[in-house]
MOPAC internal coordinates of N, CA, C and O (Angstrom, degrees):
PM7 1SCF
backbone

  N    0.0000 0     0.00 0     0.00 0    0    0    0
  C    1.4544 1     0.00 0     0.00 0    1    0    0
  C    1.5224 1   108.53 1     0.00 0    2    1    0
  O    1.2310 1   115.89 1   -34.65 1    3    2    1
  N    1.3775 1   125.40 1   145.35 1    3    2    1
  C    1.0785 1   133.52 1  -175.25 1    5    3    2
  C    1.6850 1   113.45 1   -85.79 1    6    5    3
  O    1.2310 1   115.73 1   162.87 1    7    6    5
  N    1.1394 1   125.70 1   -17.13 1    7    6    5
  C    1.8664 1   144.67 1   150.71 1    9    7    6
  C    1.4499 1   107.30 1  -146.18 1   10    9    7
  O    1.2310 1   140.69 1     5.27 1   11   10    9
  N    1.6705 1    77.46 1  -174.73 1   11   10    9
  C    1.7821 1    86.86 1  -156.96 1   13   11   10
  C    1.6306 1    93.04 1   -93.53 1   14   13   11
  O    1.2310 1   118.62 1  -164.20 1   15   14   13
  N    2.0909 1   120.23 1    15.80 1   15   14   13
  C    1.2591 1   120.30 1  -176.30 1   17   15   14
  C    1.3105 1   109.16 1   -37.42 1   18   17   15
  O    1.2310 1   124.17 1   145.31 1   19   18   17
  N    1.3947 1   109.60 1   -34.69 1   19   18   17
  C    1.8564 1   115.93 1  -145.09 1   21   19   18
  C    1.4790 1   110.44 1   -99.08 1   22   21   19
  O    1.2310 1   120.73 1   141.06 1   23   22   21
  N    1.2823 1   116.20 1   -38.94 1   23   22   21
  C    1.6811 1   126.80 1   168.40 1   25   23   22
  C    1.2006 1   102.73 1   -41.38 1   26   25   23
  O    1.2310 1   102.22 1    66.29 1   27   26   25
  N    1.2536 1   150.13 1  -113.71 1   27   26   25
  C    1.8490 1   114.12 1  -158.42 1   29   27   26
  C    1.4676 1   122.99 1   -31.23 1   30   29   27
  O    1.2310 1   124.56 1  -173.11 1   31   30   29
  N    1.4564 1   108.86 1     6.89 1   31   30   29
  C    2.0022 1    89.05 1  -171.77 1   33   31   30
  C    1.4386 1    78.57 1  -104.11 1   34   33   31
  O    1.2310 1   108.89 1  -179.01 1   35   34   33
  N    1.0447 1   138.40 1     0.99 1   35   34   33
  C    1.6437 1   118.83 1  -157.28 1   37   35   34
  C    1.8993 1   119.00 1  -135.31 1   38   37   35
  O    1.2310 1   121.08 1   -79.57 1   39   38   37
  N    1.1542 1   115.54 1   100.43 1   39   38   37
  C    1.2556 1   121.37 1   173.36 1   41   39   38
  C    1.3792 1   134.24 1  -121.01 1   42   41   39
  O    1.2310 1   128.22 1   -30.78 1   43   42   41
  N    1.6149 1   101.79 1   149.22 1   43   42   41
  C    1.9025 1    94.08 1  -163.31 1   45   43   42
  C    1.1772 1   104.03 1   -46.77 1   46   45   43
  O    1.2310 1   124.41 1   -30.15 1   47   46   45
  N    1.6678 1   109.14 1   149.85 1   47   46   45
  C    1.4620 1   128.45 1  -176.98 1   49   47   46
  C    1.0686 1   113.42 1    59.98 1   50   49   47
  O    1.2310 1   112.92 1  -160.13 1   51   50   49
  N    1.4235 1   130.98 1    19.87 1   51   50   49
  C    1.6434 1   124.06 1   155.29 1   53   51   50
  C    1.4159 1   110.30 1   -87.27 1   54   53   51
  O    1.2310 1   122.00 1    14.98 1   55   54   53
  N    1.3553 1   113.77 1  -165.02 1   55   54   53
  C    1.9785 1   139.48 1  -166.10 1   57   55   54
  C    1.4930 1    79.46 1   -97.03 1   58   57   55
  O    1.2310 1   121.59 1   -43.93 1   59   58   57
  N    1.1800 1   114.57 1   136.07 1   59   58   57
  C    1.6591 1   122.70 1   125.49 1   61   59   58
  C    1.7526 1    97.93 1  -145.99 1   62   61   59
  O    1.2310 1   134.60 1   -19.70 1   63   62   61
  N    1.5302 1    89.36 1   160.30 1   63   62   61
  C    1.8113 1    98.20 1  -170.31 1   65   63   62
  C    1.4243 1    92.10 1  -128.37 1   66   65   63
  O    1.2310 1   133.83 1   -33.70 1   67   66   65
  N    1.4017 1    90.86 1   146.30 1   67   66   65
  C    2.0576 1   107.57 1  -167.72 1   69   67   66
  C    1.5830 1    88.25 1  -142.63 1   70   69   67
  O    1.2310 1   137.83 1   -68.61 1   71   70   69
  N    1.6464 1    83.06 1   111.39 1   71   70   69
  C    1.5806 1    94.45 1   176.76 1   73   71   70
  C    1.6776 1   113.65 1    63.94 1   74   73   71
  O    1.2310 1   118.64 1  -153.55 1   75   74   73
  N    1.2717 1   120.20 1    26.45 1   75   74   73
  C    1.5195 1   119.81 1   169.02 1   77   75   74
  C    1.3179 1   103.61 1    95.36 1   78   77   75
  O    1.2310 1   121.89 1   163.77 1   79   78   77
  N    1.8607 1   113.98 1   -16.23 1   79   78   77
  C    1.5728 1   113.69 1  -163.97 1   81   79   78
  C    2.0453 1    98.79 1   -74.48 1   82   81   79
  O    1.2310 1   108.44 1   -44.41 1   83   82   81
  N    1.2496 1   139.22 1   135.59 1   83   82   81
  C    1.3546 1   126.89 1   176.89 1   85   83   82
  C    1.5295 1    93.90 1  -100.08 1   86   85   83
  O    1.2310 1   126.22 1   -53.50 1   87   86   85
  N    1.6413 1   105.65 1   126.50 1   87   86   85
  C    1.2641 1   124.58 1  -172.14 1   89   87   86
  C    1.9297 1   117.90 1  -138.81 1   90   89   87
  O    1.2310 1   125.70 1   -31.03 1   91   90   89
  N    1.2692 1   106.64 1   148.97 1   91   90   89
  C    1.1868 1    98.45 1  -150.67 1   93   91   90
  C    2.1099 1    99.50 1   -98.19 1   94   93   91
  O    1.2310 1   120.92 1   -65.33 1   95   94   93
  N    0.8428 1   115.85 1   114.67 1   95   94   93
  C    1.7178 1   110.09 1   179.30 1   97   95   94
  C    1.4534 1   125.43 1   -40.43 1   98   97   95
  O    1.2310 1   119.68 1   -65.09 1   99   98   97
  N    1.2622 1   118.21 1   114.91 1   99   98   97
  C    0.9966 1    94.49 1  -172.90 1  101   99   98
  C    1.4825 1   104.86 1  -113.46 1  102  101   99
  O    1.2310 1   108.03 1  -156.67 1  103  102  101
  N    1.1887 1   139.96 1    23.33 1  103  102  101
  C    1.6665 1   148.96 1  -173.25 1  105  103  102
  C    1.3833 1   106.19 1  -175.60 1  106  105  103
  O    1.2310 1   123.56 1   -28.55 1  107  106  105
  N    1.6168 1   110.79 1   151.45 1  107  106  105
  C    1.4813 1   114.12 1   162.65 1  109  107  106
  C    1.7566 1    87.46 1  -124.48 1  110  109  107
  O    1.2310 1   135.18 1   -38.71 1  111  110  109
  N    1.5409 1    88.24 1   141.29 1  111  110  109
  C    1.5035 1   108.10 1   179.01 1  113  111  110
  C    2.1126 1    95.70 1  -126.05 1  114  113  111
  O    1.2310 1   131.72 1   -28.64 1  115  114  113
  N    1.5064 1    94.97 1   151.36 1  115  114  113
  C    1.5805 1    97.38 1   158.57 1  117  115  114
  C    1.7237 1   118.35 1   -40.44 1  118  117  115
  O    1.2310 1   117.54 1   -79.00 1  119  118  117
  N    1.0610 1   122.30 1   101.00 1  119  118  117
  C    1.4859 1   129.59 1   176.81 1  121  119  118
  C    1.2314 1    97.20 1    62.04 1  122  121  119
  O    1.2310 1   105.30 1  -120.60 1  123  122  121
  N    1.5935 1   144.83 1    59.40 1  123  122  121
  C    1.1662 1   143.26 1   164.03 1  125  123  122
  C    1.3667 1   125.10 1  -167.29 1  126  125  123
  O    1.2310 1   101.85 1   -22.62 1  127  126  125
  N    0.8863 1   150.75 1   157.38 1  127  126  125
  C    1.4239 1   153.19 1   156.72 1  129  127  126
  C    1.6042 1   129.97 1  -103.21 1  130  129  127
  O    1.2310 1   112.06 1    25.69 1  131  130  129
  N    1.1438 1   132.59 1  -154.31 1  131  130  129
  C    1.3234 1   129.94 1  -174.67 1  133  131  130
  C    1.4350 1    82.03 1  -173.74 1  134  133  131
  O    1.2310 1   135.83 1   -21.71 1  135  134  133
  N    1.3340 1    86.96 1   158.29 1  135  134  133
  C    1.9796 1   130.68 1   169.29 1  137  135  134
  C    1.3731 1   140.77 1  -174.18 1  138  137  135
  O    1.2310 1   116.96 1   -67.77 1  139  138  137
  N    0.8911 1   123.39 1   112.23 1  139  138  137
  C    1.3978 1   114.97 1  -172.69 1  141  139  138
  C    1.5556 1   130.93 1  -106.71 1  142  141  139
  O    1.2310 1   132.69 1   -49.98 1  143  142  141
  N    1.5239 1    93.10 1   130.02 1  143  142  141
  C    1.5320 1   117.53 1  -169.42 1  145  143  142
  C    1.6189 1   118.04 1   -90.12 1  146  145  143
  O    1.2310 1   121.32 1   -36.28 1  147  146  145
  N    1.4655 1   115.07 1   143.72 1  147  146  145
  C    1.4002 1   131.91 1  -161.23 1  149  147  146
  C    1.4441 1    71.87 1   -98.59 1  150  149  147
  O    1.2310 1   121.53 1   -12.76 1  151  150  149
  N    1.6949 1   114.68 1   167.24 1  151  150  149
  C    1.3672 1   143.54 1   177.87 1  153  151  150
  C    1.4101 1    93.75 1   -70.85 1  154  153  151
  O    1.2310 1   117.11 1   143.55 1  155  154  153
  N    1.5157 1   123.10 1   -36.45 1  155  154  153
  C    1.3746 1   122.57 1  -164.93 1  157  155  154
  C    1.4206 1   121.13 1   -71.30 1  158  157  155
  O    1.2310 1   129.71 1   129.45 1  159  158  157
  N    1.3707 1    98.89 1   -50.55 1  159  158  157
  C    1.5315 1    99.52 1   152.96 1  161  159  158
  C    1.1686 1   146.34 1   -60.04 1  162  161  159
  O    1.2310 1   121.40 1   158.08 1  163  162  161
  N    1.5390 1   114.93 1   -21.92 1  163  162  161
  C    1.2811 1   126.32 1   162.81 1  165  163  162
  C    1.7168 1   111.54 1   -65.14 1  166  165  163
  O    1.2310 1   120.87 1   143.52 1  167  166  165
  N    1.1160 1   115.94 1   -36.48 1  167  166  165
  C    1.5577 1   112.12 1  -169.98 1  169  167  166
  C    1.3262 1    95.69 1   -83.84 1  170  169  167
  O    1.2310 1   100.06 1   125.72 1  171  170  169
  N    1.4041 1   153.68 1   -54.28 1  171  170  169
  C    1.2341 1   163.36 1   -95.98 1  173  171  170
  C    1.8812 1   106.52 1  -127.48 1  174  173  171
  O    1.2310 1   127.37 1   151.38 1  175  174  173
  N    1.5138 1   103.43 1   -28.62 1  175  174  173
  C    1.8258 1   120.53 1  -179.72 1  177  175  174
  C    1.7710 1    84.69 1  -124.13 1  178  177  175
  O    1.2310 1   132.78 1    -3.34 1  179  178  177
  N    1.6070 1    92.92 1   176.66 1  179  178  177
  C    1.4554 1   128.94 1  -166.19 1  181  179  178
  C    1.4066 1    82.58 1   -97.77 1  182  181  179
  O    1.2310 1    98.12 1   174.54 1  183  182  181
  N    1.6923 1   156.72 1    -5.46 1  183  182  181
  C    1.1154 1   140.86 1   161.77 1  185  183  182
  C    1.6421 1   121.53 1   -68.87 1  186  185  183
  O    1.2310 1   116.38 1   178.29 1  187  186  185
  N    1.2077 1   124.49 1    -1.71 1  187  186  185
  C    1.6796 1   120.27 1   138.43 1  189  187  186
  C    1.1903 1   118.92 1   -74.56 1  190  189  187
  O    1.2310 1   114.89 1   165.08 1  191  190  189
  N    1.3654 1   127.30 1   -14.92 1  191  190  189
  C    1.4596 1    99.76 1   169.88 1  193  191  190
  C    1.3511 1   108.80 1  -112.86 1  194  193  191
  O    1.2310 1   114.53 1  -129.88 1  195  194  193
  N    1.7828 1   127.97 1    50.12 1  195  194  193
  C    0.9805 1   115.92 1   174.07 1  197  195  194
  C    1.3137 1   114.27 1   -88.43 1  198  197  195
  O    1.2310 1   104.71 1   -27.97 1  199  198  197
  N    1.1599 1   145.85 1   152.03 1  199  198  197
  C    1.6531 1   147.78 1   170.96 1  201  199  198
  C    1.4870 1   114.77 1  -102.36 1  202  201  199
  O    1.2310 1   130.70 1   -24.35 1  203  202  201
  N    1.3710 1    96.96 1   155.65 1  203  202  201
  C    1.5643 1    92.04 1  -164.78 1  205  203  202
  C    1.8246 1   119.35 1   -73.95 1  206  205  203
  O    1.2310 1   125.83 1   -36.94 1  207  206  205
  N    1.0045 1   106.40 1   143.06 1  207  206  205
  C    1.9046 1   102.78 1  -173.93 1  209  207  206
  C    1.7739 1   107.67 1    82.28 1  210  209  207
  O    1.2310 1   126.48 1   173.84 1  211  210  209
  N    1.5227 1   105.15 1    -6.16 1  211  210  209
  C    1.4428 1   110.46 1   174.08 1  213  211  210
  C    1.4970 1    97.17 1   -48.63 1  214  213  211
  O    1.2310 1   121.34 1   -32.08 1  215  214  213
  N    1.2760 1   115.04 1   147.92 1  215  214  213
  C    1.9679 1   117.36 1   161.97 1  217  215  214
  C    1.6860 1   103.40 1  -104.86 1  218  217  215
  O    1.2310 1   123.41 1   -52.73 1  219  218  217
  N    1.5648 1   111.07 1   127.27 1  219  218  217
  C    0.8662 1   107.43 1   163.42 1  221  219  218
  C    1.6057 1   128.56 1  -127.96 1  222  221  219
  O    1.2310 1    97.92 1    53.38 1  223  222  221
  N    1.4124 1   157.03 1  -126.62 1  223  222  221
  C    1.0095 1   137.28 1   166.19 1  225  223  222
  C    1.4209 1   108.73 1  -116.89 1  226  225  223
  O    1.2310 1   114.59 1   -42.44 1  227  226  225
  N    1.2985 1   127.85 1   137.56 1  227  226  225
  C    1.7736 1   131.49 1  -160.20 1  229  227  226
  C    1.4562 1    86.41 1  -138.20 1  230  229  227
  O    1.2310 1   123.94 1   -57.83 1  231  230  229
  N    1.6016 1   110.05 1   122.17 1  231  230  229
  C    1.3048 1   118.21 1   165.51 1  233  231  230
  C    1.6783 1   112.91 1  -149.44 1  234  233  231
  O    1.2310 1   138.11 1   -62.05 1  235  234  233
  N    1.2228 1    82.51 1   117.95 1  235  234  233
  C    1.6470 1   120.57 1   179.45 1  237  235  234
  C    2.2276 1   112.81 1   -37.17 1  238  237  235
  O    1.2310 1   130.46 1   -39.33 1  239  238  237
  N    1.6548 1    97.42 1   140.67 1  239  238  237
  C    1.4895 1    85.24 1  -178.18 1  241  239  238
  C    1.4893 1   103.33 1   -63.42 1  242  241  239
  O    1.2310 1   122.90 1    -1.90 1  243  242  241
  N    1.5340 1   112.04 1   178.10 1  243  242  241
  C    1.3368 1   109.68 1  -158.01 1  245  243  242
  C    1.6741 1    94.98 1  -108.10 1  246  245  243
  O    1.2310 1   119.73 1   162.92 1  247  246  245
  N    1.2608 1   118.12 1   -17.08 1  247  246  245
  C    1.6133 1   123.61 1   170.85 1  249  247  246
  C    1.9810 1   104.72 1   -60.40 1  250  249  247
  O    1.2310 1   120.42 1   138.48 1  251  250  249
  N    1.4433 1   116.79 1   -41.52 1  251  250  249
  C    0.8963 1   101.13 1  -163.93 1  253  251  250
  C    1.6209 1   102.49 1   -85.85 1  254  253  251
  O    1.2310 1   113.01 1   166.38 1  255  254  253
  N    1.2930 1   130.80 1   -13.62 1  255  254  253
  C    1.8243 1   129.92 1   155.86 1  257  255  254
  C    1.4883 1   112.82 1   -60.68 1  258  257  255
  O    1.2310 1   127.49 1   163.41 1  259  258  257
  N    1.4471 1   103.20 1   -16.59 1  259  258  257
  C    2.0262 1    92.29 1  -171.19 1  261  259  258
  C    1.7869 1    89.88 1   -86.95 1  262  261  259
  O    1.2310 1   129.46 1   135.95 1  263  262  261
  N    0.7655 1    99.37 1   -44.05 1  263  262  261
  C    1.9770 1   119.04 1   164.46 1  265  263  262
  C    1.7068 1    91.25 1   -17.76 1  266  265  263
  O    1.2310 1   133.84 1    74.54 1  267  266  265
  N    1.3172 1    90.85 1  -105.46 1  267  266  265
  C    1.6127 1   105.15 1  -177.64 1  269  267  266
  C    0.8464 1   130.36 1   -22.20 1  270  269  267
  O    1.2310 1   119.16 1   128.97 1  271  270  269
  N    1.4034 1   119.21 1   -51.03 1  271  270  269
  C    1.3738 1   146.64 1  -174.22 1  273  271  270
  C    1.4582 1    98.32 1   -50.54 1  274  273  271
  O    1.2310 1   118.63 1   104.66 1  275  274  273
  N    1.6818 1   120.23 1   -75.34 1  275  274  273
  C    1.1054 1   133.30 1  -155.27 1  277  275  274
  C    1.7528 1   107.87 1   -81.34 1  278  277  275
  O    1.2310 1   122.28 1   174.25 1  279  278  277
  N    1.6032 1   113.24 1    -5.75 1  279  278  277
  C    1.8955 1   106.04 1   161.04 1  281  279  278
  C    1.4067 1    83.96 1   -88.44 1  282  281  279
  O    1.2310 1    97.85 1   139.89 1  283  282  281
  N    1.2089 1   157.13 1   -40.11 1  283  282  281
  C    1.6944 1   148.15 1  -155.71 1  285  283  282
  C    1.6034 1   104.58 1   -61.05 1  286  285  283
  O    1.2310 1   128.54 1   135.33 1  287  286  285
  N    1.5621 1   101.15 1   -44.67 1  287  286  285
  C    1.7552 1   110.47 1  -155.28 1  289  287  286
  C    2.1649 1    93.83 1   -70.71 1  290  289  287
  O    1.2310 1   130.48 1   157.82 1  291  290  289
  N    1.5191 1    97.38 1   -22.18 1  291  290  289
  C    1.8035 1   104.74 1  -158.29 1  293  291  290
  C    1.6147 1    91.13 1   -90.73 1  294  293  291
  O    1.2310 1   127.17 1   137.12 1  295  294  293
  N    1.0141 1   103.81 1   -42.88 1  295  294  293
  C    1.4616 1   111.37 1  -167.74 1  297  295  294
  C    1.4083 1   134.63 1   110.06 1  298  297  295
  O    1.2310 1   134.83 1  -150.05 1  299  298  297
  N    1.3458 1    88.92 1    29.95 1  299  298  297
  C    2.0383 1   100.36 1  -158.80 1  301  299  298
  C    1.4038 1    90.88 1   -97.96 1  302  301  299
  O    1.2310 1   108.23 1   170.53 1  303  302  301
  N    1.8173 1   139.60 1    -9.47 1  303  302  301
  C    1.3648 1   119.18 1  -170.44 1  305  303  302
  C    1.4540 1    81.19 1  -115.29 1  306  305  303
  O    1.2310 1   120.10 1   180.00 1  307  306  305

């Protein structure tokens, strides 16, 4: 991850989508995540031809922004 913006949106076994692909988490690392991809998906999306340090677009499930949102609006984050 490029900041730590995204770490509260993201927990093992949630949605995040890389490059439009919807993928399921499978690790939280220091500023990083994990997921793991079937061959099928690799051939089938533009995530086989990603390269490493490539930037691509990472967007968070949308349950865990209504999340945020609603400790932000109370004042608990």
């Amino acid at each position: 991850m490029p900041s730590r913006e995204l770490e509260p949106l993201l927990i093992p076994q949630g949605s995040v989508a890389v490059d439009g692909v919807s993928l399921t988490v499978a690790a939280l690392g220091e500023l990083s995540f994990e997921v793991m991809l079937i061959p099928h998906t690799l051939a089938v999306t533009t995530l086989g031809r990603l390269k490493p340090g490539q930037a691509t677009n990472i967007e968070a499930d949308v349950i865990g922004k209504y999340l945020v949102r609603s400790l932000a609006l109370r004042g608990t984050t």
